[in-house]
C-alpha positions in Angstrom: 53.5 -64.1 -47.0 49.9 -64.7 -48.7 47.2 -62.8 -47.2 43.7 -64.3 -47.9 40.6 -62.0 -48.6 37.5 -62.8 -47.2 35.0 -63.9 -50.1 31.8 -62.7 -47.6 31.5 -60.5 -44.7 30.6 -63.7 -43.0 31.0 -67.8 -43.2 30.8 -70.6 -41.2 32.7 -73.5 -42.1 33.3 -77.3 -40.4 36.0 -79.2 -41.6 37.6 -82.5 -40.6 41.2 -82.8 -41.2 44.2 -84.9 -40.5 46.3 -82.7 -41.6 46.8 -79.3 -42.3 47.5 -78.3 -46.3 47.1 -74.2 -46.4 50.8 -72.7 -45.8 50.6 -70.5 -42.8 48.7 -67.3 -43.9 47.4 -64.0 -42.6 43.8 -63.1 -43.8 41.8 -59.4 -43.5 39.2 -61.2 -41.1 38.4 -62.1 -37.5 38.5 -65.7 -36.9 36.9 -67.6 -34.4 38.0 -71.3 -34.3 36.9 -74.2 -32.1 38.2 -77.4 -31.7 35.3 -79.8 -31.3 37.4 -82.7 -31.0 41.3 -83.3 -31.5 44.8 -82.5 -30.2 47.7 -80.4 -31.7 49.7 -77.4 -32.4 48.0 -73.9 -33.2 51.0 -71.9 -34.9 50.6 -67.9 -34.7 53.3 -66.1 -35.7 56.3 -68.2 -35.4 55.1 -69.0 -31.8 53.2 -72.6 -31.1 51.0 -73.6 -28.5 49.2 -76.9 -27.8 45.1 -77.0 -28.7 43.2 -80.1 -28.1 39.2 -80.6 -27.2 37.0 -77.7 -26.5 39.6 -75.2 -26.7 38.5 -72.0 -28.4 40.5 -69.1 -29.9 40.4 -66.0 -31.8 42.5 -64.7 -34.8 42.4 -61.2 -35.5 43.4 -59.9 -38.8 47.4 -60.0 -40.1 48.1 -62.6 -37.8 50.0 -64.9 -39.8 48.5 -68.3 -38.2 48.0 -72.3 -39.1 47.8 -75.7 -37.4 49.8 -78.5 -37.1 47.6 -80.9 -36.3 48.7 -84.6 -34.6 45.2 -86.1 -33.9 42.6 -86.1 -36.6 40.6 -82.7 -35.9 37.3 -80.8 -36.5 37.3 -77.4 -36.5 34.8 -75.2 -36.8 35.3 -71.4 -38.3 33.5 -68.5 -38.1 35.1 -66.0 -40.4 33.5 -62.3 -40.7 35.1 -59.0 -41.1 34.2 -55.5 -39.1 31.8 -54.5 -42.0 29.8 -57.4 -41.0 28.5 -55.6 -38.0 27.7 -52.2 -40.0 24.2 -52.7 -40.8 21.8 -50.2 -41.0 19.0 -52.6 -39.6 18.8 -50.8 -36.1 19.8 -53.7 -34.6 23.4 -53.5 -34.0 25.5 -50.3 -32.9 28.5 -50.7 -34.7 30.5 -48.0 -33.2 29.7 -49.0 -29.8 30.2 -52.3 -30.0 33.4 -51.7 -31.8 34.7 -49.4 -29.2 34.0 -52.1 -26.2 36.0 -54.7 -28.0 38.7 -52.6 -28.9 40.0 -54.0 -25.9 40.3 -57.2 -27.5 41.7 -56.6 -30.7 44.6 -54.1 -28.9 45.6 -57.0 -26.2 44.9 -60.4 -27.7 48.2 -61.3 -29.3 49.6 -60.4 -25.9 47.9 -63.4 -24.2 47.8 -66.2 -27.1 46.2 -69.5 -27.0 42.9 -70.3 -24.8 41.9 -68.2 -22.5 38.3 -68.9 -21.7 38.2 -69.0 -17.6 35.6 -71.0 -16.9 33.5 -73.9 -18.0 30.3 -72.3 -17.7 31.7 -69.7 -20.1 33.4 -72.5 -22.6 29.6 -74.2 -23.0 28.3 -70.8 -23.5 30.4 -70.2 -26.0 30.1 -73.6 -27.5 26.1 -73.2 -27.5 26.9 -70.2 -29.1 29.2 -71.4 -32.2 26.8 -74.2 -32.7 23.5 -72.2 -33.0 25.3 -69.8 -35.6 26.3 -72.4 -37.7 22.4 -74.0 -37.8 21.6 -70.0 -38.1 23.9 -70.2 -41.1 22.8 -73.0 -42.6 19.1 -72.7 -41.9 18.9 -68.9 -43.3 15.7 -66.5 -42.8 14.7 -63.6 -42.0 15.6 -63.7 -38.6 19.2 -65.1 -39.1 21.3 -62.2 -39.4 20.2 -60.5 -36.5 20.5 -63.8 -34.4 23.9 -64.4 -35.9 25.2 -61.3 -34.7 24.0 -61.4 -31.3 25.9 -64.8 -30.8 28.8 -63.3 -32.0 28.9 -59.9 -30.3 28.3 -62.4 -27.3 31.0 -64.4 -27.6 33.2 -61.3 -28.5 31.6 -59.4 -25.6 33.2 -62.9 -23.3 36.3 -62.5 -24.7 37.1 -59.3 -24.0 35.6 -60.0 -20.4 39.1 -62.9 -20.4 41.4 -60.7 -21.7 40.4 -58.2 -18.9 40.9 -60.2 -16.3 44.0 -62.0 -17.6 45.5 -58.6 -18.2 44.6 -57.3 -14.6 45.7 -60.3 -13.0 49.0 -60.1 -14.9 49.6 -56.4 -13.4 48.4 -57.4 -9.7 50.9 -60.3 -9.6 53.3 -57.2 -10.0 51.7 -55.6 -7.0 48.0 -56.2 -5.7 46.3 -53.1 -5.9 47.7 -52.5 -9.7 45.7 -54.3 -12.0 42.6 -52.6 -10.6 44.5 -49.3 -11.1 45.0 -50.3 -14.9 41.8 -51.2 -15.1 40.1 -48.1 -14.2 42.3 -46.3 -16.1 42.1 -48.4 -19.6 38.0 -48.0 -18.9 38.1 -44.6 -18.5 40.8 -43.6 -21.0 38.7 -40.9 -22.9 37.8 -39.1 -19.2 40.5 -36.3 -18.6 38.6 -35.8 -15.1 38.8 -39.5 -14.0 42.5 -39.8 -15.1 43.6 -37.2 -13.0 46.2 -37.6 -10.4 44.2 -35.9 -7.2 40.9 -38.4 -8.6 42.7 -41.6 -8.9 44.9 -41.0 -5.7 41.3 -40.6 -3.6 39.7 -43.4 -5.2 42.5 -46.0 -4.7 43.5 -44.4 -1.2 47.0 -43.7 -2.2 48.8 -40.2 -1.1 48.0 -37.6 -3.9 51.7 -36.9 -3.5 53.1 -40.1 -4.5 50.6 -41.5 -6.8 52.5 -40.9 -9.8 55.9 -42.2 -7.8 53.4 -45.5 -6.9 52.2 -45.8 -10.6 56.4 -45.2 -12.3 57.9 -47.7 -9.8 55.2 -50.3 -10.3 54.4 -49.7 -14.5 58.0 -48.7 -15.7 56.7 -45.5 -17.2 55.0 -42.4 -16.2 51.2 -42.1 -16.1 51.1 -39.5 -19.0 53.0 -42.2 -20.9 51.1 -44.7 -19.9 47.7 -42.8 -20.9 49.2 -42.1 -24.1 50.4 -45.5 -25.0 46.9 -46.7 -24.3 45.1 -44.3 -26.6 47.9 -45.2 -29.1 46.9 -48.5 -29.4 43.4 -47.8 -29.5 44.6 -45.3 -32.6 46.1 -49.1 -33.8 42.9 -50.8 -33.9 41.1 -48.4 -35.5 43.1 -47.4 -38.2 43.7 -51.4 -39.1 40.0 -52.4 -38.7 37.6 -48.7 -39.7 37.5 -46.6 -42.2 37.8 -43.6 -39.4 39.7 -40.4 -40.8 43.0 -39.6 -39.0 41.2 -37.1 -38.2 37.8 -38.7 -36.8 40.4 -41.0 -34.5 42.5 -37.9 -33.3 38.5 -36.5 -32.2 37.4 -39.6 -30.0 40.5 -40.1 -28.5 40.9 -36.3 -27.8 44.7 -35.4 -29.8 44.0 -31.6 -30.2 43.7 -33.1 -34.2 45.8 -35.3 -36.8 48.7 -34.0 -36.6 48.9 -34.2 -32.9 48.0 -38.0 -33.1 50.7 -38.5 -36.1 53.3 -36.6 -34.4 52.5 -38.5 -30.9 52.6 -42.1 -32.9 55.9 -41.3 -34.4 57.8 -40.2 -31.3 56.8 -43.4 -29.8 56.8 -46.3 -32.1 59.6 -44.7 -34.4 57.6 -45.2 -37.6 54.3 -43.2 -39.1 50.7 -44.2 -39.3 51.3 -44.6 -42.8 54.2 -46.9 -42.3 51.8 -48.7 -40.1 49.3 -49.0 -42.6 51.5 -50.2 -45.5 52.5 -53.1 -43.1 55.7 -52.0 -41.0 55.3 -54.0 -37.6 55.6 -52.2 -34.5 57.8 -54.4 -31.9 56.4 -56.4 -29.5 58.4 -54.6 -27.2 57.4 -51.3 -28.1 53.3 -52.7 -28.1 53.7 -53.4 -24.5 51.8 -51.1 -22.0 54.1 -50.8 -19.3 57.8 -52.6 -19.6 57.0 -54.2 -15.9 55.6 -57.1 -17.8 58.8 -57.1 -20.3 61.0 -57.8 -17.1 58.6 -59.9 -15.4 58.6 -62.7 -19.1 62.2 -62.3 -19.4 
């Protein structure tokens, strides 16, 4: 499978097509694509799923991807890697923007396809796409830094869809759970917060059957689930930063490397390193809690 480099740490690119001549190819970049006008397939590993007018997506990285397209199509792309954001200009704060859409990069393959709620979000979004590429075209001083705005904007809405798409997945499961998830997911880094006797209080659940509650709903135990979750932070940054093991196992509070390695060994069956030299973790194994593995099949 070819894997294309990015050339730049950004581009924007309108194209017209009838049909699609690339082979189906992963790439080392974040892709934003919209469709301003057209109809057919959008192909992302081995799965396909219908794209037509206004419809918006994101590629992350080592997605293998490509379109099959049945009406005439313009697509415009908006390429950029992670470096893209690490400027020392004062203006952007990579690390903390990084760590609010880690969210996206961690969930997005679990919810392909469109997922931008509303239509007051979609025009946003649009606006947004269509003032980069005059940014990009027109080029001064002032460019870059309105350039990254829009995208950290329309990241920043994405993640906010994801959210909610993942929330409402968990409350269909039971109505009080995807808020549970939530809290938890937000405050994943807060030993106090994730407590049993704090999350009982604050979601007015018995403190002696919280972690009962959580099991029977999730699949798995809390501590599993916690862990899990600061695994597949551990994912996203090893794929997308130049973090140390040790610098991850710090933020997301291992006791140090070897804690982390261990931990990611024991529950994906294969080594960071493995991970990095391109062994694929299964879908089933990526999945937070195997309630939702039941619930699709």
């Amino acid at each position: 499978m070819q894997t294309e480099i990015a050339k730049k740490l950004f581009e924007v690119q309108v194209e017209e097509l009838t049909s699609w001549e690339k082979r189906p190819h992963k790439h080392n970049f974040f892709e934003i694509v919209y469709i301003e006008k057209g109809a057919g397939l959008q192909c992302i590993n081995d799965h396909e799923f219908e794209y037509h007018e206004k419809n918006i997506f994101l590629l992350p990285p080592l997605d293998c991807h490509s379109f099959k397209i049945h009406q005439p199509t313009t697509f415009y792309f908006i390429r950029f890697t992670d470096y893209f954001f690490l400027k020392d200009d004062n203006l952007t704060d990579y690390k903390t923007w990084f760590d609010k859409i880690t969210y996206i990069i961690a969930n997005y393959n679990k919810i392909p396809g469109d997922i931008i709620p509303t239509e007051k979000e979609r025009e946003f979004i649009i606006n947004n796409i269509k003032s980069i590429h005059n940014e990009y075209l027109y080029s001064d001083g002032y460019s870059n830094s309105i350039i990254t705005g829009g995208v950290a904007s329309i990241l920043n809405i994405l993640a906010r869809s994801i959210e909610k798409k993942y929330v409402e997945q968990a409350n269909e499961i039971e109505c009080k759970f995807g808020e549970i998830l939530r809290y938890i997911n937000t405050n994943i880094l807060d030993k106090e917060k994730l407590r049993v006797p704090t999350l009982a209080e604050k979601f007015n659940i018995s403190k002696s059957y919280f972690s009962e509650y959580f099991k029977k709903q999730s699949g798995i135990s809390l501590a599993d689930y916690i862990l899990k979750a600061k695994l597949r932070i551990a994912q996203t940054k090893v794929e997308h930063t130049d973090l140390s093991l040790k610098e991850i196992a710090y933020q997301l509070n291992f006791t140090d490397s070897s804690h982390l390695a261990k931990s990611f060994k024991k529950v994906y069956g294969i080594t960071i390193k493995e991970f990095k030299n391109g062994i694929h973790i299964s879908c089933k194994d990526r999945l937070l809690y195997p309630a939702l593995l039941k619930k699709s099949s």
